[in-house]
N, C-alpha and C positions, 0 to 999 in steps of 0.2 A: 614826557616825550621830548626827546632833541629837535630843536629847531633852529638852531642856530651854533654855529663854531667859527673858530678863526684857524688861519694855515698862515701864521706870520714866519713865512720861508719861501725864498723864491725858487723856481722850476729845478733851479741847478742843486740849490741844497735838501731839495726834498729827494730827486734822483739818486745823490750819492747819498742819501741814509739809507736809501734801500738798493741801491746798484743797481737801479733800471736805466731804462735809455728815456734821456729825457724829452727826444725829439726834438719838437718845434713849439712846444708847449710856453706859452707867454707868461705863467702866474709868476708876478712879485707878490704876492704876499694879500691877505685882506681876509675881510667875515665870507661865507659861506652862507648862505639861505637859501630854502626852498626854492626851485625854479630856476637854483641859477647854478651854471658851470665849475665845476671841482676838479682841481685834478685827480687822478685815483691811479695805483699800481695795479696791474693785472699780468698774467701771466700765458695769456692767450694769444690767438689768432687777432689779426685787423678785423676782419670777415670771418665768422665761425661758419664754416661751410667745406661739405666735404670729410673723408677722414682725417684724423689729427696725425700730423707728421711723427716720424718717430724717431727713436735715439734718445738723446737727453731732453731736458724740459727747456723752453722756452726761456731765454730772459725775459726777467720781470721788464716791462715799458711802462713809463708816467705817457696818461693818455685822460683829454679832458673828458668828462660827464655831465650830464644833466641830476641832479639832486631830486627824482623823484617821479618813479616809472607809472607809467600808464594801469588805469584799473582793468579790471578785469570783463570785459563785456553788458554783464550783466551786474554790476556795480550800480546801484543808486541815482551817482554822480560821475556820469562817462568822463567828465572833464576834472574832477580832483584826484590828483598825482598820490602817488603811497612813499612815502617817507623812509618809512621806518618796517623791519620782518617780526612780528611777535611769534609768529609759529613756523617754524623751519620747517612742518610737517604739513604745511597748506599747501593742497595741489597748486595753488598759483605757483609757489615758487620751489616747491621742490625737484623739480627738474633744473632750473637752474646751481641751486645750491649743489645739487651732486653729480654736478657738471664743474670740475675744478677753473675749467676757461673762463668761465662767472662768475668765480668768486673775486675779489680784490679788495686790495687795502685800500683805507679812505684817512690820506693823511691829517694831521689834526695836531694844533699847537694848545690848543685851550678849549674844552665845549660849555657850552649853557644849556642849564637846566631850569625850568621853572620850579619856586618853594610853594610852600604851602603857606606863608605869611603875605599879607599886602601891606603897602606903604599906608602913608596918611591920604593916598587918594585912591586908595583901595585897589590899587594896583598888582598884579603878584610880582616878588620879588625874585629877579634873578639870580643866582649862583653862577657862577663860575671854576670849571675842576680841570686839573691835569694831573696828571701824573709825576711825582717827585723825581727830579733828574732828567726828567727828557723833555726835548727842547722839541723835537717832531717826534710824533708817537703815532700807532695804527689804530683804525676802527676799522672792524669786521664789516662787511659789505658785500653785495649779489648786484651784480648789471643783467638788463635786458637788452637785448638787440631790436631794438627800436630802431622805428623813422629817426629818428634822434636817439642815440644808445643814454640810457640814464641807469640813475642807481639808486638803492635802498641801505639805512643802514642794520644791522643788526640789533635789536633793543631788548635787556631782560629787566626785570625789578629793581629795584633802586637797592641800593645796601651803601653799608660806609659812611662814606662823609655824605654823599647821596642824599641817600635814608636820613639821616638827622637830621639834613635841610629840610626834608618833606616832601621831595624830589618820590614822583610814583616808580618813574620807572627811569634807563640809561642805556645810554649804547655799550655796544659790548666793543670795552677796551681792551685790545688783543697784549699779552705780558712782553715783556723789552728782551724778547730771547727769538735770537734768528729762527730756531725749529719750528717755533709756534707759527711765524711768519710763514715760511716753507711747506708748514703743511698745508695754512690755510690756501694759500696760491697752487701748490701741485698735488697735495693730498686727497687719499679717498675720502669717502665721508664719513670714515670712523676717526681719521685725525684729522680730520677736520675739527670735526664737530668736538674732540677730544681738548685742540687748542683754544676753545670758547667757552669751557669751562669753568663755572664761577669760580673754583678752586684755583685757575691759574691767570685769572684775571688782572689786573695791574691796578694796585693801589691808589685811587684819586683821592687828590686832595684839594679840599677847597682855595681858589685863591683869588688874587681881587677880577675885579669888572675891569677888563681894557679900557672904557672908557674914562677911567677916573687916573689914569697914567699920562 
């Protein structure tokens, strides 16, 4: 499970990779963790309320998040946040998801995964992946409109460089082609769910630990 990335790109160069409006959005660059603030591209309303205007789609907006929305009522633990969507087919968030104003991208310079080895202090041992050639890249992601709007990311099985590390499972990294981008933000939920495709997924590759740079 992803629990951690970095977004080393500040507000203005995450905006023009994707040609959103960057606002007033403060991010220079840093890790991402649970609990704490991300920037994310959405294609939506400020306020979803009301009918959705009509004509052409919305431009994409860089607009901050919270990393990790609210359970479900009747949840275990009212107060532990959800990360991560394993089933796009759970009443929790299937109204979201085919709700295109909910969906967004969740930009990403490097993520981390946990392997299945531990050091000499029995610790498990990080990875680090990106994707070859791109310097900012998408992860698939679902916002709630929360007291605080926060977000989830998309997560399937581990494969690839992944998989070898030992790595269970990974977010779903959306491929370096605008359409796939376009559907996930204004598409129904056949191209949606089309664009997230293991098939057209974006090749990770392992690469070092930022902290050893």
């Amino acid at each position: 499970m992803t629990v951690l990335y970095r977004l080393d790109a500040s507000a203005e160069d995450i905006a023009s990779r994707f040609g959103a409006r960057a606002g007033d959005d403060p991010w220079q660059g840093g890790y991402v963790a649970p609990l704490k603030f991300a920037p994310v591209i959405t294609a939506g309303r400020e306020f979803i309320a009301g009918a959705r205007p009509s004509g052409k789609p919305l431009q994409p907006r860089m607009t901050p998040r919270l990393w990790g929305v609210l359970p479900p009522p009747a949840a275990e633990d009212p107060t532990r946040r959800i990360t991560s969507v394993r089933n796009t087919d759970s009443p929790f968030w299937i109204g979201n998801l085919r709700n295109s104003e909910f969906r967004c991208l969740v930009p990403a310079t490097r993520i981390m995964l946990w392997g299945s080895e531990t050091d000499y202090e029995g610790r498990r041992l990080q990875h680090w992946f990106a994707p070859e050639g791109e310097r900012i890249f998408a992860l698939a992601g679902v916002w709630k409109d929360e007291e605080v709007p926060a977000f989830a990311l998309l997560t399937r099985a581990a494969s690839g460089a992944a998989l070898k590390a030992g790595c269970r499972s990974m977010p779903v990294v959306l491929p370096d082609d605008e359409r796939a981008e376009e559907d996930w933000l204004h598409g129904n939920w056949d191209a949606a769910s089309t664009a997230t495709e293991p098939s057209r997924a974006a090749t990770l590759l392992e690469i070092g630990d930022p902290a050893a740079n």
